[in-house]
C-alpha positions as CSV (number, residue, x, y, z in Angstrom):
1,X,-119.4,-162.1,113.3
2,X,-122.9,-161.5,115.4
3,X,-122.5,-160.5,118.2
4,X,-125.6,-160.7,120.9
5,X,-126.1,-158.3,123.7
6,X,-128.0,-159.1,126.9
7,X,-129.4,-156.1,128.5
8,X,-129.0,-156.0,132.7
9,X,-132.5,-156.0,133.5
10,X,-132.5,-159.7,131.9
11,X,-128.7,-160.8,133.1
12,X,-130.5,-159.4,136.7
13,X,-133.7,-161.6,135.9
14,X,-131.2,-165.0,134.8
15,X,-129.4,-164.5,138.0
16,X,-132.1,-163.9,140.2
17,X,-134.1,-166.6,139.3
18,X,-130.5,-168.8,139.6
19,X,-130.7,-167.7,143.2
20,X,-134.7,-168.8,143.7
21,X,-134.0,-171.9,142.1
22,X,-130.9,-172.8,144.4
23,X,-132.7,-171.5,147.2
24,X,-136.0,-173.2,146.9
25,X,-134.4,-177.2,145.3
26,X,-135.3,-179.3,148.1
27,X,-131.8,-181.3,149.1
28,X,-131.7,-184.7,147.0
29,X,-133.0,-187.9,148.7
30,X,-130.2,-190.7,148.9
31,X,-132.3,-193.5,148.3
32,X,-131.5,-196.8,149.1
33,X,-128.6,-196.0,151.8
34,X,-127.5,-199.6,152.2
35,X,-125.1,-199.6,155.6
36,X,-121.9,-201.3,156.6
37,X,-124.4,-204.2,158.9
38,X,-126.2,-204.8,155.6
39,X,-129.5,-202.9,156.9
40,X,-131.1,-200.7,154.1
41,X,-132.8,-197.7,154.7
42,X,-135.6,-195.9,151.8
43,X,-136.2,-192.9,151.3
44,X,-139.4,-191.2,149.3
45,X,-140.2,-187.3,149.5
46,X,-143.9,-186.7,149.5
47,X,-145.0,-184.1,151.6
48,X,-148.8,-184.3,150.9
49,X,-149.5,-188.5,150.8
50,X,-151.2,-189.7,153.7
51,X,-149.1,-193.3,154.1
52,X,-146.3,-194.7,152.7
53,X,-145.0,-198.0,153.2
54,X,-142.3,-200.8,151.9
55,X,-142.9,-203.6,149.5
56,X,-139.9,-205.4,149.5
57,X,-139.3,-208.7,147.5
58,X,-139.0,-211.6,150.3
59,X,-140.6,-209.9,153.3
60,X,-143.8,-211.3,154.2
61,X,-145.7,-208.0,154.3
62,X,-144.8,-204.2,153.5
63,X,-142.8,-202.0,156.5
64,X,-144.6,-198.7,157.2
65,X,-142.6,-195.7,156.6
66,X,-142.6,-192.3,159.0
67,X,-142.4,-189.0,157.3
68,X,-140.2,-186.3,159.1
69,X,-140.6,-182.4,159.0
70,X,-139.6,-182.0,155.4
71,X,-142.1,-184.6,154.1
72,X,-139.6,-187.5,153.3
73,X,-140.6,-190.6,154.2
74,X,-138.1,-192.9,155.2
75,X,-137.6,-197.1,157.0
76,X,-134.6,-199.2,157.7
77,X,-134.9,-202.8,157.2
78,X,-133.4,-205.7,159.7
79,X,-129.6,-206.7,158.2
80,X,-130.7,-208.5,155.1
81,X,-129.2,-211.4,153.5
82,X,-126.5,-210.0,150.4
83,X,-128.6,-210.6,147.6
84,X,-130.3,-208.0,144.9
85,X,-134.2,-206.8,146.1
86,X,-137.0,-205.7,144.1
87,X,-138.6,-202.8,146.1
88,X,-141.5,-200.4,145.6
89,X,-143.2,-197.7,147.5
90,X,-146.6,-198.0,148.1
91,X,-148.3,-194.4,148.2
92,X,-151.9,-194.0,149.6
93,X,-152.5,-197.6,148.3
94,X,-150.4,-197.2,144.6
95,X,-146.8,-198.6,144.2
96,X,-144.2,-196.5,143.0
97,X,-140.8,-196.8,141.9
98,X,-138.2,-195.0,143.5
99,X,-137.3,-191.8,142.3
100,X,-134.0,-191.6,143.6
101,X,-133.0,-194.6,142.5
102,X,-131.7,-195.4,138.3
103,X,-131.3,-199.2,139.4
104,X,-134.6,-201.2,138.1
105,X,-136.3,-204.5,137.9
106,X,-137.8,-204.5,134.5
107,X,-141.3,-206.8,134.7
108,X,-144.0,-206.5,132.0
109,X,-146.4,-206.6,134.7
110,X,-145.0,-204.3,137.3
111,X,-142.1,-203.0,137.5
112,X,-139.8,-202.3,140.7
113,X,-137.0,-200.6,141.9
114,X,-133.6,-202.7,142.8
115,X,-130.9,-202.9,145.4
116,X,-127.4,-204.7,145.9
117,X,-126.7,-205.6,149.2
118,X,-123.3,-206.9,148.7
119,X,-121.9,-210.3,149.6
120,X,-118.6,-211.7,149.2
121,X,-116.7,-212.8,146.1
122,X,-118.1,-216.7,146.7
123,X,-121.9,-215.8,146.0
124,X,-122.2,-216.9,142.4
125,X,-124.1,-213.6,141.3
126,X,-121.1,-211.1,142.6
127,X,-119.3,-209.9,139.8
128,X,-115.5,-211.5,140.5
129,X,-112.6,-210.9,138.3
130,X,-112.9,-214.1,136.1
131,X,-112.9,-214.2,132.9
132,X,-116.5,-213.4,130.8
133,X,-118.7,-215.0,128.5
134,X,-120.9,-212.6,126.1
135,X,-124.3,-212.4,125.6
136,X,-126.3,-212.0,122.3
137,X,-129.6,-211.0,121.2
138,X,-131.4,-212.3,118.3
139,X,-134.9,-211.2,117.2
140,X,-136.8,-213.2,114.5
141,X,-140.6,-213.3,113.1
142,X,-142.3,-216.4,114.5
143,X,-145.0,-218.0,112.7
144,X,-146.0,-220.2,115.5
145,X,-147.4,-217.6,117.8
146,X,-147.3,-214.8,115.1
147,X,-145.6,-212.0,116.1
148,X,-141.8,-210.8,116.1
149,X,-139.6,-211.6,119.6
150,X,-136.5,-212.4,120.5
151,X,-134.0,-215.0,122.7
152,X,-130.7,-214.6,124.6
153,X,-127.9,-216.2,124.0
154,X,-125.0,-216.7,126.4
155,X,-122.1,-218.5,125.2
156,X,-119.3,-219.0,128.1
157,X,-115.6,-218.2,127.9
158,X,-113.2,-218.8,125.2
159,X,-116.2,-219.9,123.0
160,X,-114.6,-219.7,119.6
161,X,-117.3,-219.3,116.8
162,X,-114.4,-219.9,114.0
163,X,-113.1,-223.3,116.3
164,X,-114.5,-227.0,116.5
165,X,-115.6,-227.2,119.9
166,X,-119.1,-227.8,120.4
167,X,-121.1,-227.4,123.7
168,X,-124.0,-229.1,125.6
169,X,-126.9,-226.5,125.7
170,X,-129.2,-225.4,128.6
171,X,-132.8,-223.5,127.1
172,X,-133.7,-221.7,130.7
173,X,-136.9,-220.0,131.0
174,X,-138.0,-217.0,132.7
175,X,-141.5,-216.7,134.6
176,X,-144.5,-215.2,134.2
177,X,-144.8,-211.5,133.9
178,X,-141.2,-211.5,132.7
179,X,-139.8,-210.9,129.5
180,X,-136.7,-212.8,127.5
181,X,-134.2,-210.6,129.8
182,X,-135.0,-211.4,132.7
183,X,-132.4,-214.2,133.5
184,X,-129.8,-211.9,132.5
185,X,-131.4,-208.4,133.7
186,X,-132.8,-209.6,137.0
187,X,-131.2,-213.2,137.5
188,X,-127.8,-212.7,136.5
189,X,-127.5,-215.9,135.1
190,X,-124.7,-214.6,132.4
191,X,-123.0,-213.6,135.7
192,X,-123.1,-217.1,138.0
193,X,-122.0,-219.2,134.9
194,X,-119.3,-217.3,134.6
195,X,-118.4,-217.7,138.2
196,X,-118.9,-221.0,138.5
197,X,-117.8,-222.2,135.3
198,X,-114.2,-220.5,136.2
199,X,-114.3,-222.1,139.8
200,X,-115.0,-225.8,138.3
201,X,-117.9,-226.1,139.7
202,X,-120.4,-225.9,135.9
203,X,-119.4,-227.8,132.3
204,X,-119.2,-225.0,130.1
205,X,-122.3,-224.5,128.2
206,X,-124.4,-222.4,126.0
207,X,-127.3,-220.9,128.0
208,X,-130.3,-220.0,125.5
209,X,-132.9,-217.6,127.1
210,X,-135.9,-217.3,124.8
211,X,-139.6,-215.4,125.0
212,X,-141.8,-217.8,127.1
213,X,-145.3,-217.0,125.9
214,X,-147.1,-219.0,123.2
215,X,-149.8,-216.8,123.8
216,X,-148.6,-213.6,124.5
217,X,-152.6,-212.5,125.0
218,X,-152.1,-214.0,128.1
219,X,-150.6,-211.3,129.7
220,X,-153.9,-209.2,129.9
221,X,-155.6,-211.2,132.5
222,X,-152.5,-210.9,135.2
223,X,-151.7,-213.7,137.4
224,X,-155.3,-214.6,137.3
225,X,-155.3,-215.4,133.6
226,X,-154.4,-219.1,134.4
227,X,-157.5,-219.7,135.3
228,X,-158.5,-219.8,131.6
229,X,-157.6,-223.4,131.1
230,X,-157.9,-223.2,126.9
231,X,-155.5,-219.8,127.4
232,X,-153.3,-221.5,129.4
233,X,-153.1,-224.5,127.6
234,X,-152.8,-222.8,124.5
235,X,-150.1,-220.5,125.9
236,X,-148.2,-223.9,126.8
237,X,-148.6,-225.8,123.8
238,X,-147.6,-222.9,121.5
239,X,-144.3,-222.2,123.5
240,X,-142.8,-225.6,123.0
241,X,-143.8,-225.4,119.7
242,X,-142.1,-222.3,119.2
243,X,-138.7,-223.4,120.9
244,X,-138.7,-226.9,119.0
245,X,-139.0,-225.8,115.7
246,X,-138.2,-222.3,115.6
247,X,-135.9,-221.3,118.7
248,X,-133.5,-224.5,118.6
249,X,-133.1,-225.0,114.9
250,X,-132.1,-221.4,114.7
251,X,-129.1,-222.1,117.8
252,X,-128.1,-225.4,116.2
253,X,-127.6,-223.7,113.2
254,X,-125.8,-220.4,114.5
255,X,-123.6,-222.2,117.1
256,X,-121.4,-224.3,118.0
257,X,-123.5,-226.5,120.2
258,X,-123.5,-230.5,120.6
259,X,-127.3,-231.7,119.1
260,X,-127.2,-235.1,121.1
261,X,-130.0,-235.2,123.2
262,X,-127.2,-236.3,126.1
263,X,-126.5,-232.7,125.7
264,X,-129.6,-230.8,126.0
265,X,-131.5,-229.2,129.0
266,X,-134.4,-227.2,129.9
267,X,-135.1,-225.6,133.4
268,X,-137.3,-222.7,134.5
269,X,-138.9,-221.1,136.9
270,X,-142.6,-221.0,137.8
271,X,-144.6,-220.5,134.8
272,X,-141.0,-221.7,132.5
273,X,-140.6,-224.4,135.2
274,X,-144.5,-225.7,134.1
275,X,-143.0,-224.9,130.6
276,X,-139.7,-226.9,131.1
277,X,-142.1,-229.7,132.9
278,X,-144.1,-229.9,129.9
279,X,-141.4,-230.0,127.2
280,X,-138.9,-232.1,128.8
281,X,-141.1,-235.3,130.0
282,X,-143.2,-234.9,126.9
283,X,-140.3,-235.0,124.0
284,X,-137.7,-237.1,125.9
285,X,-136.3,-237.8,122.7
286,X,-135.1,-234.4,122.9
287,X,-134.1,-233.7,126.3
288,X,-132.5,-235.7,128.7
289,X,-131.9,-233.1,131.9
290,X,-135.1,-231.2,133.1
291,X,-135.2,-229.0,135.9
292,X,-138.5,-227.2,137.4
293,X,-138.1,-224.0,140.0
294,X,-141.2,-223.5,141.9
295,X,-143.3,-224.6,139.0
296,X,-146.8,-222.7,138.8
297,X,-149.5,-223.0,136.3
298,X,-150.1,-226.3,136.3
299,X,-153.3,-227.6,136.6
300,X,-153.5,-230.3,138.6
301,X,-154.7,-232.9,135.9
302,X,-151.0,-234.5,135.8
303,X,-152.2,-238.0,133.9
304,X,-153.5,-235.0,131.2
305,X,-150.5,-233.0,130.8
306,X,-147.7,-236.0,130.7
307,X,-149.8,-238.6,129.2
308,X,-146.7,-241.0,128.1
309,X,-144.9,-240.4,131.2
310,X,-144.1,-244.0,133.2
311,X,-140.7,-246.1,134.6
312,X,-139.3,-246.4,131.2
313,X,-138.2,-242.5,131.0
314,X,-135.7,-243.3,133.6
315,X,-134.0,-245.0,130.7
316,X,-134.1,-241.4,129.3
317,X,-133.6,-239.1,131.8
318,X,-130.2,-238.3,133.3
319,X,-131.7,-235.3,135.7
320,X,-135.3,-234.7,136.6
321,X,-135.0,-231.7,139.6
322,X,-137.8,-230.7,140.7
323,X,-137.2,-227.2,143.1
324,X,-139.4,-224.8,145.2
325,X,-139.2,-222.5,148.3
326,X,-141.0,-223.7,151.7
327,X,-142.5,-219.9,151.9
328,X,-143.8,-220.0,148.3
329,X,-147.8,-220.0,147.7
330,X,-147.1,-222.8,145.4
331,X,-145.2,-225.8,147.3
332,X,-148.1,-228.0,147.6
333,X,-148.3,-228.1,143.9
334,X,-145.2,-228.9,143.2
335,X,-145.5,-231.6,146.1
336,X,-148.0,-233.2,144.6
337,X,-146.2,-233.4,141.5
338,X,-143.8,-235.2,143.1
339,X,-146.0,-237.4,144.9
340,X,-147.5,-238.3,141.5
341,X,-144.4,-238.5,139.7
342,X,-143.3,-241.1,142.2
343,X,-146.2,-243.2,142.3
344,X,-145.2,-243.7,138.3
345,X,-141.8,-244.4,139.6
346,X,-139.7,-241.7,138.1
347,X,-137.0,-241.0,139.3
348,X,-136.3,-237.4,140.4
349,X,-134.3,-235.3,142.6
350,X,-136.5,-233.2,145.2
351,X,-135.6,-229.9,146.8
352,X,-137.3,-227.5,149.5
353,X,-135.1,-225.0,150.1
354,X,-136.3,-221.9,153.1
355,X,-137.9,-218.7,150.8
356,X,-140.3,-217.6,148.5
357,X,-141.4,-217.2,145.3
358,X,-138.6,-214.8,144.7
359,X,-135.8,-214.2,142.9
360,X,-133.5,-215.3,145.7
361,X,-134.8,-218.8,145.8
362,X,-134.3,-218.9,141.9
363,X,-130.7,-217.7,141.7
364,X,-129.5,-220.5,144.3
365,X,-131.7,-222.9,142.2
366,X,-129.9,-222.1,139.1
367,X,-126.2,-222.3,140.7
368,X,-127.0,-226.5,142.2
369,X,-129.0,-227.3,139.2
370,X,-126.1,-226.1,136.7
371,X,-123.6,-228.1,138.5
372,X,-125.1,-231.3,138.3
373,X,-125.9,-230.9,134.5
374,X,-123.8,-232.5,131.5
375,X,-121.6,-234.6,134.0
């Protein structure tokens, strides 16, 4: 047996540098404190920036922050509506997440910190004790866009893969900047069907969540990259390629899912509500439910991008709903795609509901759109 010997002067050393270390830990932030009236305050330590302030997803411009004797900065926010909140701290001009905080808001762009403000059991996105779908992950090598990704797959509960039920299908896109996870990570969408599936109120259905870029290069020029009409276009074009002929074929074959075009949809939101735009008017034959959340993107060269589109696809299309925030940058593009698609004559339903281009609007969108689908 070995036997190891510590001598005091080092047993001294350990426990005096114990002591330092206890003595000289600053006291841990509590970062977000979310309070009984459903006002948040932040907290950030950092004793030697010069301004700190509060980006918080919604607000219409950041909240300065105070900083008290031990250099922790700190704001609390009016009561804010239960809902969850991307936040970041901006630092002498540089956003930050917040250390105190594991809860995050993944984004390939930028991401942010998170925070529940809880709401009662009747907001689709609270987790109620019903029962649970599953969700599954599947990665595959596309030769369309050339590169390896993946797709999400929720399947709702009591989905049997071993029984004979088959299910209408919703293909639901995420936005720009996201990535395939983040109408599961961010907008709980595995979360509201279940809710509202066991409350009556949505058909059970298979939600598939796939990678939205047909050019993933587009990523590299930010929000501004749209302004590269062959990228864009290109980017567009290659996604519904992908989804036709690589992305569906592999659900219809790995689920149990109805393949009548009665029982397809596609809805998204902003750049996958251009994306659901595009590949639901444009392959009818396919899709007969479309549904567009603050669709951005498009150009606005509408007899370009729907070329076929008249009166007759009302023949076709059981649901065309067409959403967007009165607060979002981007409602008077999607008003005049309304205004265009009814001087065709198509029939649609429109919706302006109060917020931004957040994920707040697009969580409420996806709860009323799901309920009218498949009925």
């Amino acid at each position: 047996m070995r036997r190891i010997f510590l001598s005091t002067t080092l047993i001294s050393g350990l426990a005096f540098g114990s002591a330092a270390f206890a003595q000289t830990a600053p006291t841990p932030v509590v970062s977000p404190e979310v309070h009984s009236d459903n006002r948040v305050t932040f907290r950030f330590r950092a004793p030697n920036v010069k301004e700190v302030a509060l980006s918080l997803e919604g607000a219409s411009k950041d909240a300065t922050m105070q900083k008290d004797e031990q250099g922790v900065w700190s704001v609390t926010t009016e009561p804010l509506t239960p809902d969850f909140y991307g936040y970041a701290f901006v630092a002498d001009g540089v956003h930050l997440i917040d250390p105190s905080n594991p809860s995050l808001k993944p984004n390939l762009l930028n991401t942010t910190s998170q925070v529940h403000v809880p709401g009662p059991a009747s907001l689709p996105w609270e987790v109620s004790d019903v029962p649970r779908g599953e969700v599954h992950h599947h990665f595959y090598k596309s030769a369309v866009v050339g590169d390896h990704r993946d797709f999400y797959v929720y399947t709702p509960p009591g989905y049997d893969a071993r029984g004979k039920q088959t299910y209408p299908v919703l293909y639901l896109l995420h936005g720009f900047s996201d990535d395939a996870s983040g109408w599961t990570a961010v907008g709980r969408a595995n979360i509201i069907m279940d809710n509202l599936i066991a409350q009556g109120k949505t058909k059970p259905m298979i939600v598939v969540m796939p990678l939205g870029y047909g050019a993933p290069e587009i990523l590299r020029g930010g929000f501004g990259a749209f302004r590269n009409t062959e990228l864009r276009d290109r980017n567009f074009t290659k996604f519904t390629e992908a989804l036709l002929t690589e992305v569906l074929p592999r659900v219809e074959s790995a689920y149990l899912v109805n393949k009548d075009r009665n029982a397809r949809a596609v809805a998204g939101l902003s750049m996958g509500g251009s994306e659901s735009l595009l590949t639901g008017l444009n392959h009818l034959d396919t899709f007969a439910w479309v549904g567009a959340f603050s669709s951005g993107g498009l150009a606005e060269e509408f007899d370009k991008d729907f070329p076929a589109l008249d009166a007759k696809a009302n023949q076709q299309l059981k649901l065309l709903w067409i959403a967007c925030g009165t607060d979002d940058r981007l409602i008077e593009l999607n008003r005049k795609l309304r205004n265009w698609l009814a001087a065709k004559g198509i029939h649609k339903v429109d919706v302006e509901t109060p917020g931004a281009h957040t994920w707040m609007v697009w969580r409420r969108n996806l709860a009323a759109f799901t309920g009218l689908l498949f009925r």
